[in-house]
VOLUM-303100 format. One record per atom (N, C-alpha, C, O): residue in three letters; atom name; x, y negated, z negated. Coordinates in Angstrom, 2 decimals. Each point is the difference from the previous one (the first is absolute). Layout:
BEGIN
ALA;CA;X;Y;Z
...
This chain:
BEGIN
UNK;N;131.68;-199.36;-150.48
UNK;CA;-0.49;-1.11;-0.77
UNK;C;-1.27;-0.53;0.62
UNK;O;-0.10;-0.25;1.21
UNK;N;-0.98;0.07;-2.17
UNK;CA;-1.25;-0.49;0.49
UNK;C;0.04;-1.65;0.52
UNK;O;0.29;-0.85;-0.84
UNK;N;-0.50;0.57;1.81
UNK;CA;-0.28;-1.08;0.48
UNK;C;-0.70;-1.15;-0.67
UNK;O;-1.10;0.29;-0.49
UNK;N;1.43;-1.28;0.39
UNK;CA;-0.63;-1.54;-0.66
UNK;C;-0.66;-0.78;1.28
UNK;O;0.29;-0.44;1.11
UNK;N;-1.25;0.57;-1.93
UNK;CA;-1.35;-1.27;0.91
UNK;C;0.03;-1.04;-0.82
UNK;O;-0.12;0.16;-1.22
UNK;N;0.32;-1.54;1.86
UNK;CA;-0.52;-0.93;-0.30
UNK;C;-1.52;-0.86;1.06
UNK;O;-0.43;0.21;1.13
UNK;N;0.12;-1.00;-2.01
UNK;CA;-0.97;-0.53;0.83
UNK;C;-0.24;-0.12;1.44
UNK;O;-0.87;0.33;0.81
UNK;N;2.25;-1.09;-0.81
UNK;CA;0.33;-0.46;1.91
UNK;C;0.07;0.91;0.48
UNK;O;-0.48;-0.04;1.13
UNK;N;1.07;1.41;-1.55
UNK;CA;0.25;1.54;0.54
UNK;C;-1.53;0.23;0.58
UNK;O;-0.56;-0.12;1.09
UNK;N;0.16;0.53;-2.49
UNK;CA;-1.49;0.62;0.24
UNK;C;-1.01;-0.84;1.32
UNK;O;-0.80;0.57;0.73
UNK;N;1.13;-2.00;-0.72
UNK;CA;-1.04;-1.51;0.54
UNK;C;0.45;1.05;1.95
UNK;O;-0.78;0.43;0.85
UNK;N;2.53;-0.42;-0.90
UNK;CA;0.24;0.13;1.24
UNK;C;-0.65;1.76;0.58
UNK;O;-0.20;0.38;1.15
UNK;N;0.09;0.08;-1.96
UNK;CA;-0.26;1.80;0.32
UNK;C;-1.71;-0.38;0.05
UNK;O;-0.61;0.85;0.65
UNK;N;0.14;-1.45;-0.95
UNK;CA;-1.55;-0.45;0.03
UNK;C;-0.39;-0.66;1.33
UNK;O;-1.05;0.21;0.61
UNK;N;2.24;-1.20;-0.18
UNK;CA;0.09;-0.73;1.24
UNK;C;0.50;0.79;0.83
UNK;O;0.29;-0.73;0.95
UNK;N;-0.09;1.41;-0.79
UNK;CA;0.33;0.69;1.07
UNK;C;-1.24;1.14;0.24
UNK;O;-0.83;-0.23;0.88
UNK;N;0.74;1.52;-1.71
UNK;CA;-0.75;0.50;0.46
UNK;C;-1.53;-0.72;0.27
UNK;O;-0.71;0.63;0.78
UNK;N;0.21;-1.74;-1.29
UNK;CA;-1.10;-0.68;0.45
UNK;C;0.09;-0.31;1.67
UNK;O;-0.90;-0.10;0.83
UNK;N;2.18;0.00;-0.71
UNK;CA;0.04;-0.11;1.50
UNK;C;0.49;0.70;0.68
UNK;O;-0.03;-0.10;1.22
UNK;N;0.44;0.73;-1.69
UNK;CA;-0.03;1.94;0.69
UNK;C;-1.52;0.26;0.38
UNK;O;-0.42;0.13;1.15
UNK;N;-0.19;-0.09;-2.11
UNK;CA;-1.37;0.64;0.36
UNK;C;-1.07;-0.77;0.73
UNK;O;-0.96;0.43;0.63
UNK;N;1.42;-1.94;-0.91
UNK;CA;-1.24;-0.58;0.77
UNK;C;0.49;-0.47;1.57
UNK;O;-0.68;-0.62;0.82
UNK;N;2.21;1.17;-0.65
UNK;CA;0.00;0.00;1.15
UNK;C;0.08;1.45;1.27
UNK;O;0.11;0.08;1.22
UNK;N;-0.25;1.08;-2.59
UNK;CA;-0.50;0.85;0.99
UNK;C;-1.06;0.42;0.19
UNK;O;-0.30;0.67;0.99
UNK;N;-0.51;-1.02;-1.96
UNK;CA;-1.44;-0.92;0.11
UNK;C;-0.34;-0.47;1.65
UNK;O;-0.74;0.52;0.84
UNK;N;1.40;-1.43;-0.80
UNK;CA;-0.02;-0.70;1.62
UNK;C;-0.74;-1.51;-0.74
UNK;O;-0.61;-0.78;0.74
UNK;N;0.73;0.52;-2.01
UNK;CA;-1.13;-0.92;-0.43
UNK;C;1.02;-1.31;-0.35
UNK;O;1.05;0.02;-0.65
UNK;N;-1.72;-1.13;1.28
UNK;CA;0.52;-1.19;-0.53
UNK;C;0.22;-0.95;-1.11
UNK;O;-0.94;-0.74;-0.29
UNK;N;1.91;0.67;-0.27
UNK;CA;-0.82;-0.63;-1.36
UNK;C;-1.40;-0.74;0.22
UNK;O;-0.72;0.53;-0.85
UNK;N;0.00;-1.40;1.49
UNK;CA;-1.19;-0.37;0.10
UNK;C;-0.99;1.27;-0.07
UNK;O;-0.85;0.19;-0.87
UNK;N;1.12;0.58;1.89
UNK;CA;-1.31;1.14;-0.07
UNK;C;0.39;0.75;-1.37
UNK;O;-1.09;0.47;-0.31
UNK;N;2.05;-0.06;-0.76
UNK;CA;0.58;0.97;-0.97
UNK;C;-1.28;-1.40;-1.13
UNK;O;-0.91;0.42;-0.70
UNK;N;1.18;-1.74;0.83
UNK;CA;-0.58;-0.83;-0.58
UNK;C;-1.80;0.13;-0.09
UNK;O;-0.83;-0.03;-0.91
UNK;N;0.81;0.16;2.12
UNK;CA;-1.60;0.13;0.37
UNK;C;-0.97;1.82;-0.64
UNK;O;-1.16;0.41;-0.13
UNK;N;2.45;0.04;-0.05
UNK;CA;-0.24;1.50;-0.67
UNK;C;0.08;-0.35;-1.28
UNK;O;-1.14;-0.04;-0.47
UNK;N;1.98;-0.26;-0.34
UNK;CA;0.19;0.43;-1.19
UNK;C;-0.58;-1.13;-0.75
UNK;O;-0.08;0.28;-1.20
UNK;N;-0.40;-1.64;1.53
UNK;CA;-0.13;-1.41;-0.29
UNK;C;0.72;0.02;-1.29
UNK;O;-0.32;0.41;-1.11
UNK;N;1.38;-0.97;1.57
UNK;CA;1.59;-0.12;-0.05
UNK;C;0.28;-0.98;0.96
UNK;O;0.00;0.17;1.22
UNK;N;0.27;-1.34;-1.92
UNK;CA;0.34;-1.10;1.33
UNK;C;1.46;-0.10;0.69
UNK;O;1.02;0.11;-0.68
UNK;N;-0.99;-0.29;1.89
UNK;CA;1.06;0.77;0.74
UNK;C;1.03;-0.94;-0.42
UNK;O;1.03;0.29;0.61
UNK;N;-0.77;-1.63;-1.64
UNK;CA;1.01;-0.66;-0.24
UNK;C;0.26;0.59;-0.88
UNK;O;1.23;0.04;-0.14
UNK;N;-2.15;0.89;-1.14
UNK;CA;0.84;0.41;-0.73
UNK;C;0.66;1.48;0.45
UNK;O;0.97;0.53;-0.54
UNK;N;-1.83;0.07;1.80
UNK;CA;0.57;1.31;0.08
UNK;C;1.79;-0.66;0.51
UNK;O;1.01;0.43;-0.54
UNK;N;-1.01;-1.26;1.41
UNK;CA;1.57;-0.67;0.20
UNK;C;1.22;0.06;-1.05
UNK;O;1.07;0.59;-0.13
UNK;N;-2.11;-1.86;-0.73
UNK;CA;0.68;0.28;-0.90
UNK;C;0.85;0.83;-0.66
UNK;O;1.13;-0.26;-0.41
UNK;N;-1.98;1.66;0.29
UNK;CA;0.14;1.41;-0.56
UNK;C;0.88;0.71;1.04
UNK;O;0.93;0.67;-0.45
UNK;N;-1.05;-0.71;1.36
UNK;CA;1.01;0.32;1.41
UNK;C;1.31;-0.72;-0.28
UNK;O;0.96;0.75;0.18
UNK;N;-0.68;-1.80;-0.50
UNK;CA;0.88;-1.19;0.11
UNK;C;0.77;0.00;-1.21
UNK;O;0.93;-0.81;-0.09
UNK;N;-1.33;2.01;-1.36
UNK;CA;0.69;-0.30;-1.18
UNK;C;-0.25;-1.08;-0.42
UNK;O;0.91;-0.31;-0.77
UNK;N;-2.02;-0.84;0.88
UNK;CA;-0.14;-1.12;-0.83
UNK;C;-1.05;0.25;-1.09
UNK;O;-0.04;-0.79;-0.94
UNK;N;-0.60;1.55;0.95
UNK;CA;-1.07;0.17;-1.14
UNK;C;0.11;2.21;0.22
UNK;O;0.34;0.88;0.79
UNK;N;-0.86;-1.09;-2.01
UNK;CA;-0.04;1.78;-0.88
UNK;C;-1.52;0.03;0.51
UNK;O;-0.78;-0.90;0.34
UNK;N;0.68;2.09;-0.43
UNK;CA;-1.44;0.44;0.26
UNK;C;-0.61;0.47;-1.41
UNK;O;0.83;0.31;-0.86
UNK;N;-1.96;-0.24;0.58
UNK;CA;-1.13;0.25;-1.12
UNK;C;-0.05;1.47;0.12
UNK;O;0.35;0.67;0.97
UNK;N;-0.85;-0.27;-2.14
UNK;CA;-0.38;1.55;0.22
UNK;C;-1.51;-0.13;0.87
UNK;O;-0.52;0.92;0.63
UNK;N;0.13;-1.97;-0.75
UNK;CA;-1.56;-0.26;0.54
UNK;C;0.29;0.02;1.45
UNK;O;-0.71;0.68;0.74
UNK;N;2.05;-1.61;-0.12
UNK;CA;0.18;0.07;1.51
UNK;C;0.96;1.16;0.43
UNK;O;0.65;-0.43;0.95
UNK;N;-0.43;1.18;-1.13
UNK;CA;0.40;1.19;0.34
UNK;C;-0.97;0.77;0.02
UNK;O;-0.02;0.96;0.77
UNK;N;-1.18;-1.28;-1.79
UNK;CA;-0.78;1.51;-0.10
UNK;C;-0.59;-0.18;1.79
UNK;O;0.01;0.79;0.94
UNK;N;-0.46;-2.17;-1.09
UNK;CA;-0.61;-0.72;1.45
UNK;C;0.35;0.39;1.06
UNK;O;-0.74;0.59;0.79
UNK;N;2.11;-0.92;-0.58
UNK;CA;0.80;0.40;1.16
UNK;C;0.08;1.26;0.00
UNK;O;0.20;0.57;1.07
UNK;N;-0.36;0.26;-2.43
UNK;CA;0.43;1.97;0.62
UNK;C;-1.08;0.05;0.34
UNK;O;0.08;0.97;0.76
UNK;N;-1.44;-1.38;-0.72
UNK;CA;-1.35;0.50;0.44
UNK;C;0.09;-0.82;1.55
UNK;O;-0.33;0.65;0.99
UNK;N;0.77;-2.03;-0.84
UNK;CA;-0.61;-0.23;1.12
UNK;C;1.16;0.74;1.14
UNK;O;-0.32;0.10;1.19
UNK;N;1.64;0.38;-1.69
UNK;CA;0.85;0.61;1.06
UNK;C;0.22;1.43;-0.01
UNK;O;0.82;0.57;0.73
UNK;N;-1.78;0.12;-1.80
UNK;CA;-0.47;1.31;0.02
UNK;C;1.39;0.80;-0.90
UNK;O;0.48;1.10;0.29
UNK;N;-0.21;-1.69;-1.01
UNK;CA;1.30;1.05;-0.38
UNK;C;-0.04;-0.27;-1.43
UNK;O;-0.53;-0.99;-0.49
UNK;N;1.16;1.98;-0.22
UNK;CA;0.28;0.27;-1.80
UNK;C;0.66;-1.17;-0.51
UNK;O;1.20;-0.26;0.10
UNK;N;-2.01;-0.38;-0.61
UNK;CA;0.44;-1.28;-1.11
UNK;C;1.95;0.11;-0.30
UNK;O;0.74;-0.91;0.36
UNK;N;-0.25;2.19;-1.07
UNK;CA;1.21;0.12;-0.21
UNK;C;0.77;-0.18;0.70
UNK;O;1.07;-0.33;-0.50
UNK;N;-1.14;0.45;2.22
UNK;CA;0.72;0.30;1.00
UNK;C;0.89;-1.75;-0.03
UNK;O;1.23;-0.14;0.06
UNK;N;-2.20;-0.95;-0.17
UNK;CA;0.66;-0.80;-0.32
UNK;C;1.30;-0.33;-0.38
UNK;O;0.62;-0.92;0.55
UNK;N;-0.11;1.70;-1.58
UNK;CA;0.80;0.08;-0.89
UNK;C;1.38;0.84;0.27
UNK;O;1.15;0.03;-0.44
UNK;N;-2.07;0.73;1.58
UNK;CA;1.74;1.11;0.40
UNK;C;0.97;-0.26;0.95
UNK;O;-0.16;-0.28;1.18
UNK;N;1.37;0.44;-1.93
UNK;CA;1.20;-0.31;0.80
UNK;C;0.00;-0.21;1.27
UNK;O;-0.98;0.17;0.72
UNK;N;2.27;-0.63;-0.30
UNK;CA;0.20;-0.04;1.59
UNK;C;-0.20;1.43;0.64
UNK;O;-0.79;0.27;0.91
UNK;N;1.76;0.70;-1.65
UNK;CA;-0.52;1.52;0.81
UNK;C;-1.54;0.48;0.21
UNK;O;-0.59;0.38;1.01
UNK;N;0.14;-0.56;-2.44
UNK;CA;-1.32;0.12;0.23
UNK;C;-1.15;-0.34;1.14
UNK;O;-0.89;0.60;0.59
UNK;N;1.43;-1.87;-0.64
UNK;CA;-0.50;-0.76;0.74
UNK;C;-0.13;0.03;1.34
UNK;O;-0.97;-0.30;0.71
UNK;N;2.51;0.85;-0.31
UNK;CA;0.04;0.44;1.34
UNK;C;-0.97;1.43;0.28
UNK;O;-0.83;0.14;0.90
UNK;N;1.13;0.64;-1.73
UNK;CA;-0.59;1.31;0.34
UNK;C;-1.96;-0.09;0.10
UNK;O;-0.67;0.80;0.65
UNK;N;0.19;-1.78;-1.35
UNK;CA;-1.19;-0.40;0.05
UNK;C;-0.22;-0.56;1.82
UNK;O;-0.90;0.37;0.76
UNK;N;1.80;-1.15;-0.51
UNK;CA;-0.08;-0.66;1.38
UNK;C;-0.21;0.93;1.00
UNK;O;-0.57;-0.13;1.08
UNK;N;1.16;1.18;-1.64
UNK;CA;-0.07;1.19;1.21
UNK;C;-0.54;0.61;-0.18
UNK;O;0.10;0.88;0.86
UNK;N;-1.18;-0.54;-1.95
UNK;CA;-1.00;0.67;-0.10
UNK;C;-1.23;-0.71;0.10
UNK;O;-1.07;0.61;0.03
UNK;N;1.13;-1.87;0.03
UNK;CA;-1.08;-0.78;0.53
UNK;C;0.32;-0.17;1.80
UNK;O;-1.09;-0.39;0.43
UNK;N;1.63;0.46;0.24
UNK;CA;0.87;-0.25;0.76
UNK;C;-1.00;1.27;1.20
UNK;O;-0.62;-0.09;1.05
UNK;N;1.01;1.28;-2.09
UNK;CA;-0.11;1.33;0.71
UNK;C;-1.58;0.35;0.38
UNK;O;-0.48;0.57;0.98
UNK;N;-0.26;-1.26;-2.40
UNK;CA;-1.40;-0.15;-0.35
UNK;C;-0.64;-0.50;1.36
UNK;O;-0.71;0.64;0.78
UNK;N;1.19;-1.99;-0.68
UNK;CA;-0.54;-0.88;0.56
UNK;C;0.01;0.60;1.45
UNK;O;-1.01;0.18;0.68
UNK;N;2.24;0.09;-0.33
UNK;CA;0.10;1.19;1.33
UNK;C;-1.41;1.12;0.34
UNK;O;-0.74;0.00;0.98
UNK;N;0.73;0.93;-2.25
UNK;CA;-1.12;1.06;0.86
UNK;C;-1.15;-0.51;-0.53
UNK;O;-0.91;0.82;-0.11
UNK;N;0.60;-2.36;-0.41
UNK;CA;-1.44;-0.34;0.13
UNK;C;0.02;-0.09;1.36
UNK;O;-0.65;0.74;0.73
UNK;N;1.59;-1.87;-0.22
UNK;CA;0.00;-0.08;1.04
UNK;C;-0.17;1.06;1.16
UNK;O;-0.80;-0.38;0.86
UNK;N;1.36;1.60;-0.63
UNK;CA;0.02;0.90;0.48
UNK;C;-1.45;0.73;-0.19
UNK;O;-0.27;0.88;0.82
UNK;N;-0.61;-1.15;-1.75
UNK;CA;-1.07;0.81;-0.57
UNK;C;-0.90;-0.70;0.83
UNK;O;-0.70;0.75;0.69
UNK;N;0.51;-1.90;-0.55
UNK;CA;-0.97;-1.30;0.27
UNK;C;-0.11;0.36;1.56
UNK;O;-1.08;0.31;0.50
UNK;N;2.59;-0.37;0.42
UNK;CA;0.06;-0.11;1.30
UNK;C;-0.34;1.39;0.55
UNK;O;-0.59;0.26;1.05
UNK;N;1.20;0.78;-2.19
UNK;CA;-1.06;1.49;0.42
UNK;C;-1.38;-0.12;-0.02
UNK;O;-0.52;0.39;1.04
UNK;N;-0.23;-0.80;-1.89
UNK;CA;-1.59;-0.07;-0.32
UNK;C;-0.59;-0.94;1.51
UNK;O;-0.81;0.40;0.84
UNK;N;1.35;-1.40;-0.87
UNK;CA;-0.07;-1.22;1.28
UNK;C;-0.08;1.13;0.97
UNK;O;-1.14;0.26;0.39
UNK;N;2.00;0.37;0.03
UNK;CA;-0.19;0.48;1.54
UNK;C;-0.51;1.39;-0.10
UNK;O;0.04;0.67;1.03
UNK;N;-0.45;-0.21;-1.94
UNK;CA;-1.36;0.85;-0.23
UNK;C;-1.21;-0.39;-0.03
UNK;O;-1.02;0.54;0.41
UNK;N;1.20;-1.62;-0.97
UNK;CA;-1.35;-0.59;0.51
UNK;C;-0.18;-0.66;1.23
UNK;O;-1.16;-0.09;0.42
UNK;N;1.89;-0.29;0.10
UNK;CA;0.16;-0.90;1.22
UNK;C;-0.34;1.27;1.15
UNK;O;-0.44;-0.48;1.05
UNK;N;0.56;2.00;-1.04
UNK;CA;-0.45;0.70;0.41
UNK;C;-0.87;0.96;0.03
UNK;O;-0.24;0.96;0.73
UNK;N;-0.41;-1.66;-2.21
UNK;CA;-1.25;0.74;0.02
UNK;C;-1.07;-0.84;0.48
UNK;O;-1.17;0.29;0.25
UNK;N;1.81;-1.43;-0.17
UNK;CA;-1.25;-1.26;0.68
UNK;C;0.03;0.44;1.91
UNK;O;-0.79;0.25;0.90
UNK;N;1.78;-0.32;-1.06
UNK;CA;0.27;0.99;1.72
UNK;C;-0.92;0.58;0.40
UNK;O;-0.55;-0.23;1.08
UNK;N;0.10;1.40;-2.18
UNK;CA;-0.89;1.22;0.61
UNK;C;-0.85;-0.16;-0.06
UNK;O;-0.72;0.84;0.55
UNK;N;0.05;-1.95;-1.22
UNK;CA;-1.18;-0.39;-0.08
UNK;C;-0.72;-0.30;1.22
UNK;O;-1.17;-0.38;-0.06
């Protein structure tokens, strides 16, 4: 049997992954605010289940937190499996960055 969304359903699967992502982000609601100008009482809000988001502030927020407008919208599983693929992401930037760093840090060496 297909599943029923209601509003509050959909408001809470919206609130959550908004803060799934803007906290593996590493971004505060203030700085997520200062990106998307999106004021960080209403991003709360939107975190908090007190106000719905716009198709206009979602489009905002998928650009200023880099991810597919829809993702918004997907389940808890979904949601998780996104975490860990942002998760994993975020890892071999990291790993990419601190390789490049001490290649360069030794090519300044030989100089």
């Amino acid at each position: 049997m297909q599943q029923t969304y209601s509003e509050e359903s959909i408001r809470q699967i919206v609130s959550k992954n908004l803060r799934l992502f803007r906290t593996t982000k590493k971004l505060s609601q203030v700085k997520l605010s200062e990106i998307s100008g999106i004021t960080h009482n209403y991003i709360n809000d939107i975190e908090n289940c007190k106000k719905s988001a716009s198709l206009e502030t979602i489009a905002k927020l998928a650009n200023a937190l880099d991810v597919e407008p829809y993702t918004f919208f997907l389940s808890d599983s979904m949601s998780d499996y996104i975490l860990a693929y942002l998760n994993a992401f975020n890892d071999n930037v990291h790993q990419f960055v601190s390789s490049w760093y001490e290649r360069y840090n030794l090519l300044v060496k030989e100089k």
